[in-house]
N, C-alpha and C positions, 0 to 999 in steps of 0.2 A: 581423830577417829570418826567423829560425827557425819556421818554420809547415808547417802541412799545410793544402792548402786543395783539398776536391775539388770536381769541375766534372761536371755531370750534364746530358744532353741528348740528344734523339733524333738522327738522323741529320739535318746541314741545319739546323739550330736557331744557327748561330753559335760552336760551342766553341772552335776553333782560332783563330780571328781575337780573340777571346776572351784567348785565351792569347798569341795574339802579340801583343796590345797589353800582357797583363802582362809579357812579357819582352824586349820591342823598346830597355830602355833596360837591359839586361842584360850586364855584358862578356861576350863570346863564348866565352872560358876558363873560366867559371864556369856555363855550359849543362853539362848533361848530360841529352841526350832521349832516350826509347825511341821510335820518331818509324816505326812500323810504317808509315804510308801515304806515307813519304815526303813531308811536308808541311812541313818545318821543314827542309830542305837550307841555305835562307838565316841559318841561326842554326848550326847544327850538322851540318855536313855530314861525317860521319865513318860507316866501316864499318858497317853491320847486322852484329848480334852475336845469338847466342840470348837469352832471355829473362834465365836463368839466369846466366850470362854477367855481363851491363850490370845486374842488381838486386847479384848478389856485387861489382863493379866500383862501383856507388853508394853499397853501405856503407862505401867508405873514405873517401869527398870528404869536406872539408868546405869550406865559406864558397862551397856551391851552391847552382845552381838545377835540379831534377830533376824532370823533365817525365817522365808515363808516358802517352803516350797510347793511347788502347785499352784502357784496363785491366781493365776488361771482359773477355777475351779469357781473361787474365793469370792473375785473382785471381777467384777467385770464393767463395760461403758455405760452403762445404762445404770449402776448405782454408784454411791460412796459409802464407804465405813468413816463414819464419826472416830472413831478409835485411830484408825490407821493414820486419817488426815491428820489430829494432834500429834500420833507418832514421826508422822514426816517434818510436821511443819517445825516439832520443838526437836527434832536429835538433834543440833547442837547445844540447846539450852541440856539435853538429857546425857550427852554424849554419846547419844547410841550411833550404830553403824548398824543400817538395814537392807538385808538384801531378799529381794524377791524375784520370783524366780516364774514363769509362764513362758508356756510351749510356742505364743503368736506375739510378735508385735502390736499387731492391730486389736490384739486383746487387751493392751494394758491403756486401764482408763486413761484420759490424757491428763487428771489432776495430779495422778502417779507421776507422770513420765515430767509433768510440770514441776515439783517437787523433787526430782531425783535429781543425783550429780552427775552418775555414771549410767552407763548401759556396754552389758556386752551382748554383743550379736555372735550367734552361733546359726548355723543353716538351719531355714523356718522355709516354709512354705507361702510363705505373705509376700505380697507382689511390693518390690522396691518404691514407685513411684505412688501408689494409692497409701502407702504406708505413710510416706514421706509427706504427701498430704495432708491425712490427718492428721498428725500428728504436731504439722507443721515446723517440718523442721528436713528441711531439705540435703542437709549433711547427711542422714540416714536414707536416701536412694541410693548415692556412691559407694556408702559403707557396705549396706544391703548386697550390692553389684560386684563389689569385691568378695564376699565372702559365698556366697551364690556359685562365682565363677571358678575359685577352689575345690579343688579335687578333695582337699581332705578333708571328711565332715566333721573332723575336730576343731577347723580352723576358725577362729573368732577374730572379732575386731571390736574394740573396747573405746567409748568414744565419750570426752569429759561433754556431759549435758547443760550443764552452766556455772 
């Protein structure tokens, strides 16, 4: 179970339906969401808490499931979360499985994307090749380019990170 697996996609593209089908067979104990639009009341329906808050409260779970949605919002290149980097670095020592969830590619820091196992790509707006750069990781141009070129804006492509 221990994984990071990020989820990228424009607004309307399917991410959250997405994500509740990956945690719809989830025991409900073992959710823990940042759930900013109010979208996941049916799985975790608990207080809004500051950011800061529920990332310091996540570093202690273990044998979870930790949803950030938004994250975007959250994390961006230009800093790090102390909290989050222990979260990534130890879910396997924690068991956790972490998913994060932002609207750009090019927005997720690269310690993130360094750190992650997974990613799914949903239609974003970020140019295949500048992305692919940063990121450095040139598997995600072609990905990028296939789902880009799909008619249907539900269509993703899910790619093992390392």
């Amino acid at each position: 179970m221990a994984n990071c697996h990020i989820i990228v996609g424009a607004t309307g593209t399917g991410k959250t339906t997405y994500i509740k089908n990956i945690i719809k067979s989830v025991n409900k104990d073992a959710l823990f969401i940042y759930d900013v639009n109010n979208e996941y009341r049916d799985y975790f329906n608990y207080e809004f808490v500051d950011f800061e808050i529920f990332i310091e409260c996540a570093d202690r779970l273990r044998k979870s499931v930790i949803v950030i949605e938004e994250a975007t919002i959250f994390l961006n290149n230009r800093s790090s979360n102390y909290y989050l980097k222990d979260i990534l670095v130890r879910k396997r020592h924690k068991n956790n499985f972490i998913i994060l969830v932002f609207h750009s590619l090019r927005s997720v820091p690269r310690y993130i994307y360094e750190l992650a196992n997974y990613i799914t790509i949903f239609h974003t707006n970020d140019s295949p090749e500048m992305t692919a750069k940063e990121l450095k990781d040139d598997r995600l141009e072609v990905i990028m380019n296939e789902v880009k070129e799909n008619k249907n804006r539900f269509y993703n492509k899910t790619l093992k990170i390392y």
